[in-house]
C-alpha positions in Angstrom: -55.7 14.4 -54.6 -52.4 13.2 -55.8 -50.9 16.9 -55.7 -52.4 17.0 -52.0 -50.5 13.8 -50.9 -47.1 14.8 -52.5 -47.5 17.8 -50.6 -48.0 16.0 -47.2 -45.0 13.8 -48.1 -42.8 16.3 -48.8 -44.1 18.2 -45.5 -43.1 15.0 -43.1 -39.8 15.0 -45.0 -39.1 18.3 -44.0 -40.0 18.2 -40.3 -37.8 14.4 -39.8 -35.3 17.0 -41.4 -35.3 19.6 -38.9 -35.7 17.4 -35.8 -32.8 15.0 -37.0 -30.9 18.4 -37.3 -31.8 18.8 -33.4 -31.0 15.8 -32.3 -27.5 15.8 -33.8 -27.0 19.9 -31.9 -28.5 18.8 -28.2 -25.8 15.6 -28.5 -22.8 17.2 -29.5 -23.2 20.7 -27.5 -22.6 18.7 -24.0 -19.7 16.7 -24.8 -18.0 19.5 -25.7 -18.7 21.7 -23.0 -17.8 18.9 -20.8 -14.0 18.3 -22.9 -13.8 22.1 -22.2 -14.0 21.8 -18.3 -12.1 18.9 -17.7 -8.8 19.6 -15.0 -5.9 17.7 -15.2 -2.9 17.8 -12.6 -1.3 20.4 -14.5 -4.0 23.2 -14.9 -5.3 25.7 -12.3 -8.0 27.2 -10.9 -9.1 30.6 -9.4 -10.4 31.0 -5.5 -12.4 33.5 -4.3 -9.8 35.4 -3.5 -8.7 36.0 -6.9 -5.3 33.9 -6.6 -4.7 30.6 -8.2 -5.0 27.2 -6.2 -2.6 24.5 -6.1 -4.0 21.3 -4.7 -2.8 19.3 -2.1 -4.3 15.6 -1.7 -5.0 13.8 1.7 -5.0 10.3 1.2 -6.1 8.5 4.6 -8.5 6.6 6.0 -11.6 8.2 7.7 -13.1 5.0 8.5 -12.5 1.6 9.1 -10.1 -0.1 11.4 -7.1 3.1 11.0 -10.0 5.9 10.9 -9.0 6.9 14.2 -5.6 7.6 13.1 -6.1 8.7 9.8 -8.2 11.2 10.8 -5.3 12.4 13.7 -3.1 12.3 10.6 -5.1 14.9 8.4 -5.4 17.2 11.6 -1.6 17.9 11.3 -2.0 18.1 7.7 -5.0 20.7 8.1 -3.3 22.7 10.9 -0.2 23.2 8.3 -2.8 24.5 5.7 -4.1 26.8 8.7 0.0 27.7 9.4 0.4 28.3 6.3 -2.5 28.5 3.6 -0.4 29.9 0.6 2.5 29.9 -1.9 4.4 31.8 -4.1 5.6 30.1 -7.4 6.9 32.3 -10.3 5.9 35.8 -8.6 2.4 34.7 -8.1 0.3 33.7 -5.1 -1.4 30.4 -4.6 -3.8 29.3 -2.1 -3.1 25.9 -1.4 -6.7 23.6 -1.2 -6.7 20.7 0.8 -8.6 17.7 -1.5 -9.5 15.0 1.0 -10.4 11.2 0.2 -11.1 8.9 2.2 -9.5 5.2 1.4 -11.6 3.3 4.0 -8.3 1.6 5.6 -7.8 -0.7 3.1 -6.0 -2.0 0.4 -8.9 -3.1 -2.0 -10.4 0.8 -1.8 -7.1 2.3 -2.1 -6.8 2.7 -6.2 -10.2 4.2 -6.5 -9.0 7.1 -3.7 -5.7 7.5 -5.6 -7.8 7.6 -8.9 -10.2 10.2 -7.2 -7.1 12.5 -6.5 -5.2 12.0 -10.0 -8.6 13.2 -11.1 -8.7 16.2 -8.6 -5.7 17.4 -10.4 -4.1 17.7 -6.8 0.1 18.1 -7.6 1.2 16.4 -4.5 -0.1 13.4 -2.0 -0.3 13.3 1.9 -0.8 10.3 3.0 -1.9 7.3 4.1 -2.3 5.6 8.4 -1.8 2.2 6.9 1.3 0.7 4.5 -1.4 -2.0 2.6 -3.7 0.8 1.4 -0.4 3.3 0.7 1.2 0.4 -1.6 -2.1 -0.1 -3.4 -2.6 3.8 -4.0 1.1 4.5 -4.8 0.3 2.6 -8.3 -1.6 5.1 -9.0 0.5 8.2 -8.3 3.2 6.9 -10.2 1.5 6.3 -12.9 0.2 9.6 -12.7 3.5 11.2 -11.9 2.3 12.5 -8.9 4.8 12.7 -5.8 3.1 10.9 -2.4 4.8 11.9 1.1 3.9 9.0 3.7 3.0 9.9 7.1 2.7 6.9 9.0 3.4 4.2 6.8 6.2 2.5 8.0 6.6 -0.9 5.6 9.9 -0.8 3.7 7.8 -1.4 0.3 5.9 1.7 0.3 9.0 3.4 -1.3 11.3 0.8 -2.5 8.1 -0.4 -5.1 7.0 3.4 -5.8 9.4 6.2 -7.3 7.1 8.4 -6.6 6.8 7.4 -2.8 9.0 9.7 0.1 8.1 9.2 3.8 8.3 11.3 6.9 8.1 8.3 9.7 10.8 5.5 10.0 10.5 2.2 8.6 9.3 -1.1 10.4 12.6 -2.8 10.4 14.3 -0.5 12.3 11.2 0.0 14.9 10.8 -4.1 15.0 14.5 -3.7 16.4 13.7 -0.7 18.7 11.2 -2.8 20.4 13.4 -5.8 20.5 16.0 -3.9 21.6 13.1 -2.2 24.5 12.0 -5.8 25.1 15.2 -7.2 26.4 16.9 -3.9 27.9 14.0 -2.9 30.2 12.7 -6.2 31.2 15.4 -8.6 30.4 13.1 -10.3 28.3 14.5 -13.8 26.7 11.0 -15.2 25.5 8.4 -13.2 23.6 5.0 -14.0 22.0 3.8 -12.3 18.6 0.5 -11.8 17.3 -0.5 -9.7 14.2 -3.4 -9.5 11.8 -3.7 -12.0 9.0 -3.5 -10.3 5.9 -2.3 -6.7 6.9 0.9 -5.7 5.6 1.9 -3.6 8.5 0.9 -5.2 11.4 2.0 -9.2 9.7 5.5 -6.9 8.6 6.6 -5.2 11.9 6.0 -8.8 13.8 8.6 -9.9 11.1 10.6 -7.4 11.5 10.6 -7.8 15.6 10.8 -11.8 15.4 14.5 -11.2 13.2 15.4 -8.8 15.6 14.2 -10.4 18.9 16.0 -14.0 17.4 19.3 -12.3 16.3 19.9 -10.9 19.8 19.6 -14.2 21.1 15.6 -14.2 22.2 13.3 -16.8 21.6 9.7 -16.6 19.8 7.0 -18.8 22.3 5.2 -18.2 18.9 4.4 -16.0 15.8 0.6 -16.2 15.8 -2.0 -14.3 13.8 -5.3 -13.4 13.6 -8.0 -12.6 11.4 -9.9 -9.2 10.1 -13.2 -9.1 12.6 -11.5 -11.2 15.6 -13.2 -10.1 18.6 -12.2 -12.8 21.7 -8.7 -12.8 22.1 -8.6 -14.8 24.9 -7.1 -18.3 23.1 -3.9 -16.0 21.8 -3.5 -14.9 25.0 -3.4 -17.9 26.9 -1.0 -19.4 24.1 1.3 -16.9 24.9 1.3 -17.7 29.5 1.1 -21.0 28.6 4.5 -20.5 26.1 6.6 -19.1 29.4 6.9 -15.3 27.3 8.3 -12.7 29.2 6.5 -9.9 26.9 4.0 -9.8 24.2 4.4 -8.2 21.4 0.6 -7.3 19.4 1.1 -4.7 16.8 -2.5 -4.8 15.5 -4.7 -1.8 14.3 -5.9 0.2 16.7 -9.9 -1.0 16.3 -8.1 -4.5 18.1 -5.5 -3.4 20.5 -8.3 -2.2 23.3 -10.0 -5.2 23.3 -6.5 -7.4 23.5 -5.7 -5.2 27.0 -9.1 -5.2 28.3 -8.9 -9.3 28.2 -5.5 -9.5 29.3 -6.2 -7.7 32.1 -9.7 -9.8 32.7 -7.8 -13.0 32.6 -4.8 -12.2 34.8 -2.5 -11.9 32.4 0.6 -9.8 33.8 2.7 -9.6 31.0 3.5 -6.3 29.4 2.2 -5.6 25.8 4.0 -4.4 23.5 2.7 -2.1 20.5 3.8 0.0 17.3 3.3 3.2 16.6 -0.3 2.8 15.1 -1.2 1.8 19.5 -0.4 5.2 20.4 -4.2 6.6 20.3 -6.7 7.5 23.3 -9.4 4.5 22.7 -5.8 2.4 23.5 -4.7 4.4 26.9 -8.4 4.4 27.8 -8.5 0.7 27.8 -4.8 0.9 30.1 -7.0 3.1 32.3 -8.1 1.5 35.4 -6.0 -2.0 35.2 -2.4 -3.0 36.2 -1.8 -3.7 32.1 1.7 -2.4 31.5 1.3 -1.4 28.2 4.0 0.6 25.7 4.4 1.7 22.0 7.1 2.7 19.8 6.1 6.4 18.5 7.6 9.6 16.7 7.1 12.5 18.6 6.4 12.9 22.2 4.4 16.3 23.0 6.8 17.4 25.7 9.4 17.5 23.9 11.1 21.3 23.9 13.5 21.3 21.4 13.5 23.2 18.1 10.2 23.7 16.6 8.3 21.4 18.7 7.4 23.6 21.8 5.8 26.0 19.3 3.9 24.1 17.2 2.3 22.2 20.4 1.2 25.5 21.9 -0.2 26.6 18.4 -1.9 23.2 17.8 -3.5 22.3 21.1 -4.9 26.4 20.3 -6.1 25.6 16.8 -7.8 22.2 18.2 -9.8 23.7 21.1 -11.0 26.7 18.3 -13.0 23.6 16.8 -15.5 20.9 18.3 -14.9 19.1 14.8 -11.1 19.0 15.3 -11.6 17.9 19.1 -13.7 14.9 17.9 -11.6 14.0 15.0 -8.8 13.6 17.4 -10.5 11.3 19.8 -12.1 14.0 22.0 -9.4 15.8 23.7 -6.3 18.3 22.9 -3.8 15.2 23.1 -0.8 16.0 20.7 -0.7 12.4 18.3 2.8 11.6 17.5 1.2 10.9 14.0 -0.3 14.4 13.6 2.6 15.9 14.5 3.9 14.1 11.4 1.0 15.3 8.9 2.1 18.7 9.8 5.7 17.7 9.0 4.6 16.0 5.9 2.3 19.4 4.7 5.4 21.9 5.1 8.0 19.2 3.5 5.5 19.0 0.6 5.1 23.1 0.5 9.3 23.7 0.8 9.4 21.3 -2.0 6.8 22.9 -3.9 9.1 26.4 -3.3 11.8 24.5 -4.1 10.6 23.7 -7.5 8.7 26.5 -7.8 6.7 24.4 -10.3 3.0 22.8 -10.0 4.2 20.1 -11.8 4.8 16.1 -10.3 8.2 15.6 -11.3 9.8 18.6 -10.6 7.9 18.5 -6.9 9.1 14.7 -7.2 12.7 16.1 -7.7 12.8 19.1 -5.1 11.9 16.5 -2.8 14.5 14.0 -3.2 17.0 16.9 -2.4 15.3 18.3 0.4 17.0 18.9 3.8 14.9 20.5 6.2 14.4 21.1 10.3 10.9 20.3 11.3 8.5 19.5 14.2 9.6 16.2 14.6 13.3 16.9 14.2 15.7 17.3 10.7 14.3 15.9 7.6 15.4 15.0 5.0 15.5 11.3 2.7 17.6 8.7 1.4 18.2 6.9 -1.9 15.0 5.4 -1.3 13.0 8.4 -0.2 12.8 7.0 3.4 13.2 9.2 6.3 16.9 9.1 7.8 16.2 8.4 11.6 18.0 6.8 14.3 16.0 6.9 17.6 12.3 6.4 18.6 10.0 7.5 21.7 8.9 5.1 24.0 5.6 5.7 25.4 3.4 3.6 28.4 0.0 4.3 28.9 -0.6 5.5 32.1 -4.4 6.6 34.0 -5.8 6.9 30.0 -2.9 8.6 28.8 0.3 7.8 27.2 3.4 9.5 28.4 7.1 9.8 27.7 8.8 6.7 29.1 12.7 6.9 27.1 14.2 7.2 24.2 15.1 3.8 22.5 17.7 3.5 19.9 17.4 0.4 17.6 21.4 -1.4 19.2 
């Protein structure tokens, strides 16, 4: 009996053996498959075409208050991929992939969609509509060494609080002084009221940026008045500013508020022209112009009529490439409309890829330092960036919206 229960003793012994054996195999065999497949920013991969892909990160907004022009934004973008889908570095082809995030508009969800990027292993960053989100995610690329080319983020400390932060668009002081400048040349206005979002870096900056303009050239602010996120009767604001004896208004708000601002003007009477920046120059905007006396203009990039250099061609091409796809029509507000900010994805996509050639590396810094070098004719004219990494630019397009459209109205320097 004894012999018979030493036995069944040593038999349990044996099997809590083996199956502790197991357990220990089935827990160690994943972790290191998974340490094997891990892809940094600095490692490749293979597409079906056999060549190797470098990654190029979109970093915009596809929803939210900008969604409408991020999404306008990562059409120029995708249309340079479609120009020009590969690369040679070192004797070797690369198909460049397109790894797109989207950043919801704002500022709190902008690390996480940097961090989704950094851990794409994309080498360079498009991006963002929107400076608040772009600030917040340019922490991130610089602390991944990853380069970020702006597209239409125009507040000053997008670059000058990232290293790793160029831009393709001009800045908000100097398009604060093109509309102050606008303001009192074409309607000899002496009295101007500003409103702006509470809380949004652009929109609170560029109404900065136009009051110090506006005040040094001898105008007078009614008042500087703003707003909060979800605001939907604008109709106190508005009467604030007839009441104040302005001669313009001046509302450079995100484009989910700027319709609603011109559809209440216009249903209380109010006959002053409105004044927007460059995030105003969208189709929901011009449709809300359409069918009312509202005189309404924006400060903008690009116009589509434009002839010279590379911009009759890549108009042609794009309004092609956009009516090959339902997708792309809808992404772009539903018709073939050449965005002043698309035209600047596509600017930003074929700086990154001459910089990329440039280098003729994979790798962040040395993409970082083609960059700063760079000196380049593009869509939206020469390119290339100061001490800074800012755009060097000296005029801007003026643009009115006219029967749901927005068309060429002057060129506007910033004196």
């Amino acid at each position: 009996m004894k012999k018979t229960i030493a036995l069944l003793l040593c038999l349990c012994m044996l099997a809590c053996l083996f199956v502790g054996c197991a357990s220990t195999s089935t827990t160690e065999k994943p972790t290191s498959e998974t340490t094997t497949t891990e892809t940094t920013a600095s490692e490749t991969t293979t597409a079906a075409s056999g060549n190797k892909v470098l990654k190029v990160g979109i970093f915009e907004p596809l929803t939210g208050d900008n969604g409408a022009g991020g999404k306008q934004e990562t059409l120029g973008a995708q249309y340079g991929n479609f120009v020009q889908p590969t690369i040679e570095i070192g004797g070797e082809t690369y198909d460049i992939q397109l790894e797109i995030v989207d950043n919801r508009t704002t500022a709190e969800n902008g690390p996480s969609a940097a961090s989704e990027l950094v851990n794409r292993g994309v080498s360079v960053v498009l991006g963002s509509y929107g400076s608040g989100v772009s600030m917040a995610g340019g922490k991130v690329f610089e602390e991944a060494g990853i380069p970020a080319i702006g597209i239409g983020c125009t507040n000053p400390q997008v670059t000058s609080d990232c290293s790793v932060y160029f831009r393709v668009c001009f800045l908000d002081p100097f398009q604060g002084s093109v509309m102050a400048s606008f303001a009192m040349e074409e309607f000899g206005a002496k009295k101007a009221y500003v409103l702006s979002m509470l809380g949004d870096d652009y929109t609170v900056g560029l109404a900065k940026n136009f009051v110090k303009a506006f005040e040094a050239a001898g105008g007078e602010i009614v008042a500087d008045e703003t707003f909060v996120e979800g605001t939907a009767d604008f109709s106190a604001y508005l009467n604030n500013a007839v009441s104040g004896g302005a001669d313009v208004i001046f509302a450079p708000s995100a484009i989910a508020y700027a319709p609603q601002i011109i559809e209440q003007a216009s249903a209380l009477g109010v006959s002053l022209p409105i004044l927007g920046g460059d995030t105003w120059e969208n189709s929901a905007i011009s449709d809300a112009q359409n069918g009312t006396d509202m005189q309404v203009f924006v400060s903008t990039f690009f116009d589509e009529n434009d002839e010279s250099g590379l911009a009759k061609e890549f108009v042609s091409g794009y309004k092609a490439w956009l009516n090959g796809n339902s997708q792309n029509l809808t992404n772009n507000g539903g018709n073939d409309v050449v965005a002043a900010v698309s035209a600047l994805g596509y600017d930003a996509y074929m700086a990154a890829v001459a910089a990329i050639e440039k280098a003729q590396s994979t790798d962040g810094t040395a993409i970082r330092d083609a960059l700063a070098g760079l000196s380049i004719d593009l869509v939206t004219g020469s390119l290339s960036f100061d001490a800074n990494g800012d755009a060097v630019k000296s005029t801007a397009y003026i643009k009115q919206a006219i029967n749901g459209s927005f068309q060429f109205y002057k060129v506007q320097s910033a004196d």
